[in-house]
C-alpha positions as CSV (number, residue, x, y, z in Angstrom):
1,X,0.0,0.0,0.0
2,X,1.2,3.4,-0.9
3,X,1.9,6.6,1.4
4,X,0.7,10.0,0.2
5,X,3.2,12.6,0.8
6,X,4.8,15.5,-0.3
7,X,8.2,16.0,-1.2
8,X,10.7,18.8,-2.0
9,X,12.5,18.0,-5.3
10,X,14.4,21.0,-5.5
11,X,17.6,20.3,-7.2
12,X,17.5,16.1,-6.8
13,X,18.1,14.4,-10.2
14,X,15.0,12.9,-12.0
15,X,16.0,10.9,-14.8
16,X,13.0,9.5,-17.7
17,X,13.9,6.9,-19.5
18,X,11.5,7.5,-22.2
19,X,9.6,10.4,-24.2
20,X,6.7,9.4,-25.5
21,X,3.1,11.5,-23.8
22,X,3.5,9.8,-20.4
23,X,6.8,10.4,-19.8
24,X,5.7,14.1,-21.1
25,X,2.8,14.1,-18.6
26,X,5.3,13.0,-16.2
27,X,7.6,16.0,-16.6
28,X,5.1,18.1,-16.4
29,X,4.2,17.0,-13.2
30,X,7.9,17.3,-12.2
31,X,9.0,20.9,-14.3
32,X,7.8,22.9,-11.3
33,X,9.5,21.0,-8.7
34,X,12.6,22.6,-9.6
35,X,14.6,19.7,-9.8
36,X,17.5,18.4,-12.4
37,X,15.3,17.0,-15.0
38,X,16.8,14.7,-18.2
39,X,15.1,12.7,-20.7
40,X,16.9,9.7,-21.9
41,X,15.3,8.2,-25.4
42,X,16.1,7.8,-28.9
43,X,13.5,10.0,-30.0
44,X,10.9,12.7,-28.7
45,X,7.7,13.0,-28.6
46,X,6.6,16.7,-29.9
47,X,6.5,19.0,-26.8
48,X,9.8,18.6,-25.2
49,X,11.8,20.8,-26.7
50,X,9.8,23.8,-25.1
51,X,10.5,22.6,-21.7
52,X,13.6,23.6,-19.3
53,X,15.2,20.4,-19.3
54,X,18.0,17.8,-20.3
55,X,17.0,15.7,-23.2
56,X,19.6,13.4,-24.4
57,X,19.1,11.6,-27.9
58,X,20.3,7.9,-26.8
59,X,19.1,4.3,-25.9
60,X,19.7,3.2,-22.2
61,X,22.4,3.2,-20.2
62,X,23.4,2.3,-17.0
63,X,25.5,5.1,-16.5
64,X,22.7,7.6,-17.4
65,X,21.0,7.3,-13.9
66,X,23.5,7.3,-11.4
67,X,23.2,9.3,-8.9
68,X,19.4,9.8,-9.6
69,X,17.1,10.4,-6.6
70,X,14.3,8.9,-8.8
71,X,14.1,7.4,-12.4
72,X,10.6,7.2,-14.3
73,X,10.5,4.3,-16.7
74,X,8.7,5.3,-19.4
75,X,9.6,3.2,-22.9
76,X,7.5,1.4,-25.2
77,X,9.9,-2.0,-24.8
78,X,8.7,-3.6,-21.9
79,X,12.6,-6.0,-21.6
80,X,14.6,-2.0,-21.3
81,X,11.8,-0.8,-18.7
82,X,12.7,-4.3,-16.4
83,X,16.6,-3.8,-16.9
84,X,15.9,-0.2,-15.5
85,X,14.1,-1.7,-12.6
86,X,16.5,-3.9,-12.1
87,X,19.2,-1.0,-12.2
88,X,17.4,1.3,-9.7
89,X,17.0,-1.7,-7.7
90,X,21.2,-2.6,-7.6
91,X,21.5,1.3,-7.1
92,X,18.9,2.0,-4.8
93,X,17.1,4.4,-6.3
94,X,13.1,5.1,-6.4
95,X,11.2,4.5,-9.9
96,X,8.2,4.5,-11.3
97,X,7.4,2.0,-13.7
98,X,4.8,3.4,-16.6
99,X,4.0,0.1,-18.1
100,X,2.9,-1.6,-15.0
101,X,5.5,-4.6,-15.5
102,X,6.5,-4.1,-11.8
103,X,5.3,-2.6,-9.1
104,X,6.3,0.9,-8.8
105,X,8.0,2.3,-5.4
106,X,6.6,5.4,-6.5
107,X,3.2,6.6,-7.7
108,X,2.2,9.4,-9.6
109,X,-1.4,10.6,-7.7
110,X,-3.7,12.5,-10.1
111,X,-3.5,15.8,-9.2
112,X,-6.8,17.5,-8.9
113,X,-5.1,21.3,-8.8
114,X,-1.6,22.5,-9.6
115,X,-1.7,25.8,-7.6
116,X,-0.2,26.2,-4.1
117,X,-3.4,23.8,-2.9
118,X,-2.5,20.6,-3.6
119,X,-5.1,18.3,-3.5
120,X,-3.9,14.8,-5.2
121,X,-5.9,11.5,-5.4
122,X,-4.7,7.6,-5.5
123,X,-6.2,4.7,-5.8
124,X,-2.8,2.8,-5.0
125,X,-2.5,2.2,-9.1
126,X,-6.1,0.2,-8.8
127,X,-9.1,1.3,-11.0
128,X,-7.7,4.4,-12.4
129,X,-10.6,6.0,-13.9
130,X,-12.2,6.4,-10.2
131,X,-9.3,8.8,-9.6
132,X,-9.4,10.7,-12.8
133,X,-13.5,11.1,-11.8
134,X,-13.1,12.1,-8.2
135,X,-10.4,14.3,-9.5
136,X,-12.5,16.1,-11.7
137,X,-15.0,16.6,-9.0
138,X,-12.6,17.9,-6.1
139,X,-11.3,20.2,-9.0
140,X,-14.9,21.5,-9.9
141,X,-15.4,22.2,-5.8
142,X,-12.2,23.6,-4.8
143,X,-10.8,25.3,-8.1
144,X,-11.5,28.8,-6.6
145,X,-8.9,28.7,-3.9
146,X,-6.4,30.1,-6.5
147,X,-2.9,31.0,-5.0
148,X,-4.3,34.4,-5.1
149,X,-6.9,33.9,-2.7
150,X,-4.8,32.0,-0.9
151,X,-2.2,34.1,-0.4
152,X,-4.8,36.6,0.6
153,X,-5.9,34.3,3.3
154,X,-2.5,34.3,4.8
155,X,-2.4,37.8,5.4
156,X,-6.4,37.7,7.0
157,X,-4.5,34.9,9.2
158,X,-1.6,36.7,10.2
159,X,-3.8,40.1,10.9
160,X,-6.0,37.8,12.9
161,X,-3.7,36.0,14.7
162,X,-2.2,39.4,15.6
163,X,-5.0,41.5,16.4
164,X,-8.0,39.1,16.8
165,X,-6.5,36.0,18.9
166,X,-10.4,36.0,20.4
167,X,-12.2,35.6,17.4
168,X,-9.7,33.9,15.4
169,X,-11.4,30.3,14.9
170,X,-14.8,32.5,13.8
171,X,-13.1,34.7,11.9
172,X,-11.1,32.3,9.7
173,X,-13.8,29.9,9.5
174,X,-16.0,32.5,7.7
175,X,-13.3,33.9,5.3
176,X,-13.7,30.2,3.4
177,X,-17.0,31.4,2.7
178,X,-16.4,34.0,1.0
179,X,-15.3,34.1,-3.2
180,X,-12.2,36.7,-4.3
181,X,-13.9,40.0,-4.2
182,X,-15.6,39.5,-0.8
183,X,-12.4,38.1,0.5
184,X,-10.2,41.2,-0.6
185,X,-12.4,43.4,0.6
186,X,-12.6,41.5,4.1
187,X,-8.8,41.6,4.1
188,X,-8.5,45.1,3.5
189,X,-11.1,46.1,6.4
190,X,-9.3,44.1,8.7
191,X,-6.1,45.9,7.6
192,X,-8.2,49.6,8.4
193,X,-9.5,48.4,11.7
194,X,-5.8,47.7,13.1
């Protein structure tokens, strides 16, 4: 059984073995992580070469993921994608395995929103179109918590927290009610009352 968690990727290696649409959905999951990104394949599906990353033209190696924190397997040949397994295994490094043909260490959760409120959903790899549904309908209910008006929440929260320590629970629980507008506006009569 999997774990959900977050982690900070900022400057680990990711290495994806691969570059056909997964392993292009995959780095766009990744881009924003800020970590050392490459793409190893012999050729590349149309989209990569807009994105902020190391894409070598090559088959497999060995050598290519050493020193990886994680390595997505992500070719059409099912015999390379076990051999990278293998690899990571002998290496100790995480991977993800696309295809299925082992089970992964690693997970990629569908991601309901990409903003600074993560909400991600797994069904631990079983019945994936259950995900992509709930995924859709988290998105649909939660979508207007932008980081904008999230953002603006922290500063209601840190006026409150400051000023309003008696009313804080009432207070913050009644901001979530409110959409963008209503919430700026709260913010910026809290900020006048000080």
């Amino acid at each position: 059984m999997y774990t959900n968690l977050a982690i900070d990727l900022q400057g680990k290696k990711i290495s994806i073995i691969g570059a056909g649409p997964v392993a292009l959905r995959r780095v766009k999951t990744l881009i924003r992580s800020g970590a050392e990104i490459q793409v190893i394949s012999p050729r590349f599906e149309e989209g990569f070469e807009e994105l902020d990353l190391e894409c070598i033209k090559d088959t497999y190696n060995k050598e290519y993921i050493r020193n990886s924190f994680m390595v997505i397997a992500a070719t059409d040949n099912r015999q390379v994608n076990l051999q990278i397994y293998r690899d990571c295994k002998e290496l100790d490094i995480l991977v993800n395995m696309v295809d299925g043909s082992v089970k992964s260490e690693i997970i990629f959760p569908a991601q309901a929103l990409d903003g600074r409120l993560s909400i991600s959903v797994s069904t631990d790899g079983l019945y994936p179109l259950l995900s992509k549904k709930i995924k859709h309908e988290v998105k649909e209910k939660y979508s207007r918590y932008t980081d904008e008006y999230l953002a603006i929440l922290e500063e209601i929260r840190a006026i409150v927290l400051e000023n309003y320590k008696d009313r804080k629970n009432k207070i913050l629980s009644e901001v979530l009610e409110l959409d963008l507008a209503e919430v700026k506006n709260y913010r910026n009569r809290l900020k006048e009352e000080r």
